[in-house]
Each structure stands twice: as structure tokens, then as C-alpha cells.
C-alpha positions in Angstrom: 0.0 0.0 0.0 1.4 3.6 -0.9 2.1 6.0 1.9 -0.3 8.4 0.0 -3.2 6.0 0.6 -2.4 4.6 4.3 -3.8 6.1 7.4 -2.6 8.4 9.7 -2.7 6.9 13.1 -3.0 9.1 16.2 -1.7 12.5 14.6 -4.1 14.1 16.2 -5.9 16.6 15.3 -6.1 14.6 11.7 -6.4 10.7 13.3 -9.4 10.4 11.0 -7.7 11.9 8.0 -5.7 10.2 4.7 -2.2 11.7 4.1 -3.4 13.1 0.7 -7.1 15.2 3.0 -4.3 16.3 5.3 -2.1 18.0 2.4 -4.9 18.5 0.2 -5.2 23.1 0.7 -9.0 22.8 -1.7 -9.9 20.2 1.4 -8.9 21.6 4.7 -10.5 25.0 3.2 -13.9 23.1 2.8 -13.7 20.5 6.1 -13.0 22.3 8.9 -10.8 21.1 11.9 -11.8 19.0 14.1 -10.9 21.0 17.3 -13.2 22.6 20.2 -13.4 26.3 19.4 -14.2 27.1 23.0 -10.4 25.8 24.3 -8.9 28.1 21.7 -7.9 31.7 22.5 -9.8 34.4 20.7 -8.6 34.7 17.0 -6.3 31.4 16.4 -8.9 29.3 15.1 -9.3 31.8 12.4 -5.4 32.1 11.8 -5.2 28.4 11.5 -7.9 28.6 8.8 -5.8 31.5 6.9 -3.1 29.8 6.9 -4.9 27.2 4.4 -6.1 30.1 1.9 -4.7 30.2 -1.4 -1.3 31.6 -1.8 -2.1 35.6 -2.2 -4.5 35.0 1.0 -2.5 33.8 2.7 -0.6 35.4 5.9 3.0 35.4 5.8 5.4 33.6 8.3 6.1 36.5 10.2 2.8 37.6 10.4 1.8 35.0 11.8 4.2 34.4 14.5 3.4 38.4 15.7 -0.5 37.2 16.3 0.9 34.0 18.2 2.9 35.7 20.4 -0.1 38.7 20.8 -2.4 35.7 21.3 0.0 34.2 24.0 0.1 37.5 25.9 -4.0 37.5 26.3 
């Protein structure tokens, strides 16, 4: 069986996931994560999402590691 088509066993958060869904950008921007929103801070779920957009959406590296840090600090 090719690695492609096996499946990924306890990397949580994508346990329930192939290898090609978890690379796949067209399908993590249409299937959301499975993650509690509630144990998030404010804001990261919707960085986490961003950081799937297509290429011009997308929020550069150093972007985001300023909102991590400003989310740490909350």
C-alpha cells in the first residue's frame, strides 16, 4: 500500500484523516478542523484557517508568529 493511501494513526488533530485530505489546501478549506473552538484563545482558530487560503491570502510567516505571540500574551 502507498504511503499516499495509508492512514494516519494518532496525529491528532487529523487521526481520522488520509495523508493526501491532510495536504490536500482545496480540502482543509472546505472541512473544517476538528478542534473545540471554546479551548482556543480568541482569533487562532481563524489564523489556523488562513493559513490554508490560497497563496495571495495567505498570511506570511512572520505575520503570523506576531499574532501567536499577541495571542500568548492574552
Amino acid at each position: 500500500m502507498s504511503s499516499s493511501k495509508q492512514k494516519i494513526s494518532a496525529a491528532i488533530p487529523f487521526e481520522n484523516e488520509t495523508v493526501d485530505e491532510i495536504r490536500s489546501r482545496e480540502y482543509r478549506r472546505t472541512c473544517s478542523l476538528d478542534v473545540i473552538e471554546q479551548l482556543l484563545p480568541t482569533g487562532l482558530l481563524e489564523l489556523l484557517q488562513s493559513c490554508w487560503s490560497e497563496r495571495a491570502m495567505r498570511p506570511s510567516s512572520r505575520y503570523v508568529l506576531k499574532l501567536i505571540k499577541k495571542l500568548e500574551q492574552q
